[in-house]
C-alpha positions as CSV (number, residue, x, y, z in Angstrom):
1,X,5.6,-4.6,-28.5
2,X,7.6,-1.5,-26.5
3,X,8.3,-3.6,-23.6
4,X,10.9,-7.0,-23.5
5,X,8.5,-8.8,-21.0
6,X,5.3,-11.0,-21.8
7,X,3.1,-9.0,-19.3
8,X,3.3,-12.1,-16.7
9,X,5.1,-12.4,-13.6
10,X,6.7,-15.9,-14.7
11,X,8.0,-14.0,-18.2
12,X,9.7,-11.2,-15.8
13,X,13.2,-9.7,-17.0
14,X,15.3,-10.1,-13.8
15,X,18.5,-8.7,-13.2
16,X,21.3,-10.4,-10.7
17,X,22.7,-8.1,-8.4
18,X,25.8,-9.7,-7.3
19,X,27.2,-10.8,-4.0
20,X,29.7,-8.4,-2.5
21,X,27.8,-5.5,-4.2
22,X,27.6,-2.1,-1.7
23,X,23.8,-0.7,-1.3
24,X,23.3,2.1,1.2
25,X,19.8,2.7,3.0
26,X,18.7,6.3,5.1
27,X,16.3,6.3,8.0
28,X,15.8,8.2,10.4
29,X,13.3,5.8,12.2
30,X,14.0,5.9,15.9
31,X,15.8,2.5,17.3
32,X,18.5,0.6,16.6
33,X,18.2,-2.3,13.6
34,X,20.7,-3.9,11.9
35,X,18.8,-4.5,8.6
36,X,15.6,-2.6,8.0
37,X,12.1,-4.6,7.9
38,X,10.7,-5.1,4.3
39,X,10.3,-4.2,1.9
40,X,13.0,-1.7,2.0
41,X,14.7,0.9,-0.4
42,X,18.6,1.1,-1.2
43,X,20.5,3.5,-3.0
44,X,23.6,2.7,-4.7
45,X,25.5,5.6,-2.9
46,X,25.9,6.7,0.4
47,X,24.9,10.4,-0.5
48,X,21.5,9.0,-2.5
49,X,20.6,7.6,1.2
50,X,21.4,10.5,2.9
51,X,19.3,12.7,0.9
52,X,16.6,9.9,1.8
53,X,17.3,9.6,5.1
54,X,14.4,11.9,6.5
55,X,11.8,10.8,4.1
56,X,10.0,8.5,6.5
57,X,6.4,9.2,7.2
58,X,6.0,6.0,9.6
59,X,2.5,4.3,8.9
60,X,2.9,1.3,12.1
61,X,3.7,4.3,14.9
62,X,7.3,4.5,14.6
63,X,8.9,7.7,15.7
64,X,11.5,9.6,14.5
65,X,15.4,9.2,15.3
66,X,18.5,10.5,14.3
67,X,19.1,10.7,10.7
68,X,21.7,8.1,9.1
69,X,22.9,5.8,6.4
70,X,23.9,2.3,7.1
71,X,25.8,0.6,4.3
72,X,25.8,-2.9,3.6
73,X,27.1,-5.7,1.1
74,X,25.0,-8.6,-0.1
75,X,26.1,-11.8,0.8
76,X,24.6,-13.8,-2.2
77,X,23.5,-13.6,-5.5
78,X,19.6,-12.1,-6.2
79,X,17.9,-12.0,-8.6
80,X,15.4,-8.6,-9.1
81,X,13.0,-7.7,-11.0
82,X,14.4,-5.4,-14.2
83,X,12.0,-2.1,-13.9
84,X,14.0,-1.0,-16.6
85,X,13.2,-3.0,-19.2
86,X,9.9,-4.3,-18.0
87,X,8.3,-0.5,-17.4
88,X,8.2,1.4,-20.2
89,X,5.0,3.1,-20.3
90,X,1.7,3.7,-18.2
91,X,0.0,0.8,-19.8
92,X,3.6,-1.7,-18.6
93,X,3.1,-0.4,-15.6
94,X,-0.8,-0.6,-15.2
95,X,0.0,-4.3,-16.1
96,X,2.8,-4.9,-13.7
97,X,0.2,-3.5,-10.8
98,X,-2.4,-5.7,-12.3
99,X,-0.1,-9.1,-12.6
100,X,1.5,-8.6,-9.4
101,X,-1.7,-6.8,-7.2
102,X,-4.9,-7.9,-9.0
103,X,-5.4,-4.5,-8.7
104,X,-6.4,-3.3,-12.6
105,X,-5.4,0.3,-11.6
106,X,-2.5,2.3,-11.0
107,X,-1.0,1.1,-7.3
108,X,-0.5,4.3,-5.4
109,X,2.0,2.9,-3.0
110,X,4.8,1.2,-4.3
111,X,5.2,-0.6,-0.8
112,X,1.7,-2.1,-2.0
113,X,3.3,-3.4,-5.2
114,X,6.5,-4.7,-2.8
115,X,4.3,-6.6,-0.8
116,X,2.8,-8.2,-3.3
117,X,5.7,-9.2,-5.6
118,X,7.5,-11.0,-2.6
119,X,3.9,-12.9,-2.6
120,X,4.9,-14.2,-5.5
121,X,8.5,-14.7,-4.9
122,X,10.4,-12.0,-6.2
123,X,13.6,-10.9,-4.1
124,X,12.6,-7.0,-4.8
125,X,13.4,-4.7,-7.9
126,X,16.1,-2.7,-9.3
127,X,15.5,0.2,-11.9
128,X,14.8,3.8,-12.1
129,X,17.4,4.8,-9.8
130,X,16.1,2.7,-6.9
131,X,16.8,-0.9,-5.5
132,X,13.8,-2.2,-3.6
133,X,14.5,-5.6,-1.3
134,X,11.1,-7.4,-0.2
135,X,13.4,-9.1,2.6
136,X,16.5,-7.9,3.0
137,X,17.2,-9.3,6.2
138,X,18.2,-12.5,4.2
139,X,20.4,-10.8,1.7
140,X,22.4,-7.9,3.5
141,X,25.3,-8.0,5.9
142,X,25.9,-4.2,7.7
143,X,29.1,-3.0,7.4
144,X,28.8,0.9,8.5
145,X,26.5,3.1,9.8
146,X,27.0,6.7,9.7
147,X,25.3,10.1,10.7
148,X,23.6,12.3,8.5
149,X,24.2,15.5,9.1
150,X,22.7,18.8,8.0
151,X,19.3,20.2,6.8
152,X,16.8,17.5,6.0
153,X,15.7,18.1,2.6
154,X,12.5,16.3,3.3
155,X,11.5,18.5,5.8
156,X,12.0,21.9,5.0
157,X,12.8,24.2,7.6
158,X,9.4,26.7,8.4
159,X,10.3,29.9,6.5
160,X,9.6,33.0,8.7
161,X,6.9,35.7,7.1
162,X,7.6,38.9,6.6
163,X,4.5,41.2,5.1
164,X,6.0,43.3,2.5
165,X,4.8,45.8,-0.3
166,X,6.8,44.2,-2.9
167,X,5.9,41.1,-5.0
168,X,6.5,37.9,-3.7
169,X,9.4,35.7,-5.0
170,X,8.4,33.2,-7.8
171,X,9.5,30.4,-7.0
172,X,11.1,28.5,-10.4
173,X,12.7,24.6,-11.1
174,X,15.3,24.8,-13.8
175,X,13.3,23.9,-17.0
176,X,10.2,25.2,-15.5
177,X,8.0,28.0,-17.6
178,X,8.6,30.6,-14.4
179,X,12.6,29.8,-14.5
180,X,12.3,31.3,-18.6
């Protein structure tokens, strides 16, 4: 078997994140909150949640605000679900969707899979560069918020057109067949 978990919710690897341990969410919702609604994301650096600061595409009407991080600590032990070691392949994740969702497909929207893990109990998940807190409003204490400044690498500025005779630029990602 390629994965350390039984398949079930209740055979779960978990992982403590500790109390006193820095996480670091971006928003650029509009409003003032001291600890985001759930589930949430956190990155473990300040410069992870700037870079997601302007991903928001607000599905319940929020508008957009000022881009920023807020840092926090948590202020007790909590135990998350180890993506890590329970995901390994389509199939682990197929049955993570299908243990935690009843959904036997793949779950689009990881907010969907959020939601339904905290049904069951789970604090959130930590793995694959992400923390993700189903309610974080009982586990984080702010310390900082700070503005994010810059470009928003979410939202690429419109490029202006220019009609020209030459070829246009190919655009390349290192590794990709156009970047050879």
């Amino acid at each position: 078997m390629s994965r350390a978990w039984d398949g079930t919710l209740a055979g779960a690897p978990l992982l403590t994140l500790p109390a006193g341990r820095r996480l670091h969410h971006g928003t650029d919702c509009e409003g003032d909150f001291e600890v985001p609604d759930g589930p949430a994301w956190f990155g473990r650096t300040r410069s992870t949640a700037a870079y997601w600061a302007g991903w928001n595409v607000p599905p319940d009407g929020r508008r957009d605000g000022p881009r920023r991080t807020l840092s926090y600590v948590t202020t007790r032990d909590v135990a998350l679900f180890d993506l890590d070691r329970a995901v390994r392949t389509d199939d682990d994740w197929l049955e993570l969707c299908l243990a935690a969702t009843g959904i036997d497909d793949d779950v689009d929207e990881r907010i969907v899979l959020a939601r339904a893990l905290a049904g069951h109990g789970f604090a959130g998940w930590i793995g694959q560069g992400e923390v993700m807190l189903t309610g974080p409003s009982g586990i984080l204490r702010l310390v900082s918020v700070r503005p994010v400044e810059g470009a928003n690498p979410m939202r690429p500025r419109p490029s202006t057109y220019a009609p020209t005779t030459s070829q246009p630029a190919r655009v390349s990602w290192p590794g990709s067949a156009a970047a050879a």
